[in-house]
N, C-alpha and C positions, 0 to 999 in steps of 0.2 A: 493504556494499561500500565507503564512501563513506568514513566517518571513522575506519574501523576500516587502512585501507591510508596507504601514504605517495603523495607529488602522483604522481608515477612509478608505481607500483601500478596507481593508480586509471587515467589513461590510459592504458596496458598494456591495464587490464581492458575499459575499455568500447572501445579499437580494435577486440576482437575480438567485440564484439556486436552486431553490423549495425547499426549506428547512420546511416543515410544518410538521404538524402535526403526517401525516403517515409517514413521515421518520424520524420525532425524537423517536415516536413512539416504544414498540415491538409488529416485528407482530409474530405469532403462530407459534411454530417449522413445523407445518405441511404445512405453508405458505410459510414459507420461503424455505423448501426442495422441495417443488413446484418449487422454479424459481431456483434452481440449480443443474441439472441433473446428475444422477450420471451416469459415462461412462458407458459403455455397457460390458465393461472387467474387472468394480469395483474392487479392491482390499480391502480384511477385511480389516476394522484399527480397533487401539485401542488411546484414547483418553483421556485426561487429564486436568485437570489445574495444571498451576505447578507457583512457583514463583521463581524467578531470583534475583542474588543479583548485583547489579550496585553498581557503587563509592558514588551512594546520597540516597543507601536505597533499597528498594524490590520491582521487578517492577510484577506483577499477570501476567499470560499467559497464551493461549491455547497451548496444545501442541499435536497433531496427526500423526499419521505414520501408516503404511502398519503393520498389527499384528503379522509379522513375516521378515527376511532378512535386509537388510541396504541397506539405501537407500539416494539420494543426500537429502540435507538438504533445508529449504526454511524458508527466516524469512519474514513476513507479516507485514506493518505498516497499519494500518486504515487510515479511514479516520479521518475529523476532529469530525465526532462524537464517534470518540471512537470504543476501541472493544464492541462488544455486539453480541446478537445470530446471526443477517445475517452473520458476519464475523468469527465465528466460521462455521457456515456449509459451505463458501466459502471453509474454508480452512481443514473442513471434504471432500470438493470433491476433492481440490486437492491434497490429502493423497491417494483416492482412484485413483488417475492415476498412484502412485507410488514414491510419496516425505512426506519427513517427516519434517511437516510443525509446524512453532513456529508464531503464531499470538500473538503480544503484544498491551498491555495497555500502549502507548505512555505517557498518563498522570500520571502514577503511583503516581508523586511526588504528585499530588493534588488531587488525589482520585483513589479507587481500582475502576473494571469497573463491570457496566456500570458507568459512572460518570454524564449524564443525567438519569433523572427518565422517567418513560414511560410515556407519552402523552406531554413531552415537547413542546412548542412550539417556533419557533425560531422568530416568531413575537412578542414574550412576551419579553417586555424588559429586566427581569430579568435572563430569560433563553439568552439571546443573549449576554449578558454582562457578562455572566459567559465562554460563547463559547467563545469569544475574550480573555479574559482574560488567557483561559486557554490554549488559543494557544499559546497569544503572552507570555508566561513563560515559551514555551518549547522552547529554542532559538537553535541556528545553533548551540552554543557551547556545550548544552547538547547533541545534537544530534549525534554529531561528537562522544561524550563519552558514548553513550550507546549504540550506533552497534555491537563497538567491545563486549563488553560484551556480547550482544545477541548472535552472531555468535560463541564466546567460548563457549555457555553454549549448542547451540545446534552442534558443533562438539565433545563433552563432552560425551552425548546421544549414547546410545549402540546401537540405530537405525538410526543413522548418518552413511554415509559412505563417510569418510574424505577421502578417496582415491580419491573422482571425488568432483568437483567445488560447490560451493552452491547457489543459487538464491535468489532475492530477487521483491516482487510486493508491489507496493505503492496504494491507490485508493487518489484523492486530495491531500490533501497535504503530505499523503505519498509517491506520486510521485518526491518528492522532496529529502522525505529520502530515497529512494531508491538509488539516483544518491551519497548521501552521504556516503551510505554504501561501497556502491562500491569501491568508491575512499579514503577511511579511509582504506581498508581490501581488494587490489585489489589481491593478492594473490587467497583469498578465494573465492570471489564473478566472478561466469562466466559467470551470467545471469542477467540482470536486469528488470523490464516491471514497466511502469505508466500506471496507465489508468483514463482516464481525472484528470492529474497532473496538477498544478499550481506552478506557480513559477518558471521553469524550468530554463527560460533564462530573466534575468534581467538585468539591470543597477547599481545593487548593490553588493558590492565587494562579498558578500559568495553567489552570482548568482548559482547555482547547477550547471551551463553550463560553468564553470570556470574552475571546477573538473573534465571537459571529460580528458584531456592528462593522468592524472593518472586512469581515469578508463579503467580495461581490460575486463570488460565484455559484452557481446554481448548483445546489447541492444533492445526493443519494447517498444514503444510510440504510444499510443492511446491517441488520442486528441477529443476533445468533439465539433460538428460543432460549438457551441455557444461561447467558449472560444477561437477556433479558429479567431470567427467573432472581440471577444472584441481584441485578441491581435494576429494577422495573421505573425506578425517578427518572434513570438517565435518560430516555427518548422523550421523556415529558418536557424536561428539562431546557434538551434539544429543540423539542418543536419550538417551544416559548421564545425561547431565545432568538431563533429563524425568526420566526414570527414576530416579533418587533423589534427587528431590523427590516421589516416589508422586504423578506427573502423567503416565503417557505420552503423546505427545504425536505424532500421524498424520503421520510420516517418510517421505514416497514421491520416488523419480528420477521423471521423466517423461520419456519419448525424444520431448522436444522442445530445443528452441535458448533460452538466454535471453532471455524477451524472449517469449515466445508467449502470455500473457496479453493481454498488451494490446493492443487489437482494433486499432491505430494502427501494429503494429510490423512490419517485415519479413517477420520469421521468426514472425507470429502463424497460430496452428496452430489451428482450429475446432475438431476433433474433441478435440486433448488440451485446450484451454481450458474446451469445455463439460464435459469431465470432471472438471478440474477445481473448474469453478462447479457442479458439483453436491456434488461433497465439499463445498467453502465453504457450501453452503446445507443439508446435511446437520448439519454441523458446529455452525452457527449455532441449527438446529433444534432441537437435543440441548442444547447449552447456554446458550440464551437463552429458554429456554418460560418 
């Protein structure tokens, strides 16, 4: 969504994804474990914040895992709001299926996270110009430079088990650095999943769909009906692409709203989310064993 549009584009895009109040918002640890269930065969974690050293500095991170054994690795990009609590317990539940999960602060360079204040609002013109701004500074080229970093520091990790493949999930425009991770790191990377990603397939040369040849990991794409409705080429686009790299790669609409992943957002949707989190954990299953 993010580096692949022009500044116009991009605010277009996100006026039209309920970006208000409650989802700039934080809501209550006890709200947000409400909209994300933990499996029924939970595994203890233990949990952290930990910080990372990249080429341009120290980037903050959550870091979670199973309290004991080694286990595949999973690096997490937020969305364009940043990490913050909904994305920490996301990725406390998926420590309790059995991965040891590194959610980062994509914006590090412009701020430790949360880098919105709680009750932001994205109709404020000051909060929306600071959203834009701090996107369009994370460009494709940073991008490309801090995966690899991410993925050393968690095969590093005594709770990493570098024997089997790592994954990675994107929500908005980290569905875009997901496909980049991949393809910078395909060795490591054996799973990839978007869930209402933007940007995927473009007309612009660092298009993320450009990248399928070199990526080798077995992919999930959750598309949101509404982004679907504004640009219906892109999963076509997508499959093609999969498709002759002999990768296909699990292209499904969801009749939900962008944005229904994340247990934080407006238009987040229970039933198609957990649907979704069951694909992602099917997916991961298959190729991370």
């Amino acid at each position: 969504m993010c580096n692949e549009r022009t500044a116009n584009e991009d605010e277009s895009f996100l006026r039209g994804k309920n970006f208000t109040r409650r989802t700039f918002g934080v809501m209550s640890a006890a709200a947000l474990a409400a909209c994300a269930t933990s499996p029924a065969d939970a595994k203890s974690v233990t949990e952290s914040d930990v910080t990372i050293k990249t080429a341009d500095g120290v980037c903050d991170a959550h870091f979670v895992h199973p309290s004991s054994g080694k286990h595949p690795g999973v690096l997490v990009w937020p969305d364009a709001l940043g990490m913050r609590p909904a994305f920490r317990t996301m990725g406390r539940r998926l420590a309790e299926s059995g991965y040891a999960v590194l959610t980062v602060n994509q914006f590090y360079r412009e701020a430790k996270a949360p880098y919105l204040p709680e009750g932001a609002n994205f109709a404020d013109p000051a909060t929306r110009d600071k959203v834009m701004k701090t996107m369009g500074a994370f460009t494709t080229d940073l991008q490309l430079r801090d995966a690899p970093a991410f993925i050393d520091w968690l095969d590093a990790q005594a709770a990493v088990d570098t024997t089997k493949k790592l994954g990675t999930t994107g929500y908005c425009m980290g569905g875009a650095l997901t496909m980049r991770t991949a393809a910078v790191r395909p060795e490591r990377v054996g799973a990839g999943a978007s869930f209402h990603g933007g940007g995927l397939a473009t007309d612009k040369p660092d298009s993320p769909h450009l990248l399928v040849p070199q990526i080798k990991a077995k992919y999930l794409v959750a598309v949101a009906e509404n982004d679907d409705a504004a640009e219906p080429h892109a999963k076509d686009v997508l499959r093609a692409a999969f498709a002759a790299a002999n990768n296909p790669a699990e292209i499904e609409v969801y009749p939900a709203q962008h944005g229904w992943c994340a247990i934080d957002s407006q238009v987040f949707d229970q039933v198609q989310a957990d649907r979704a989190w069951a694909r992602l954990l099917a997916t991961f299953k298959a190729a991370l064993a």
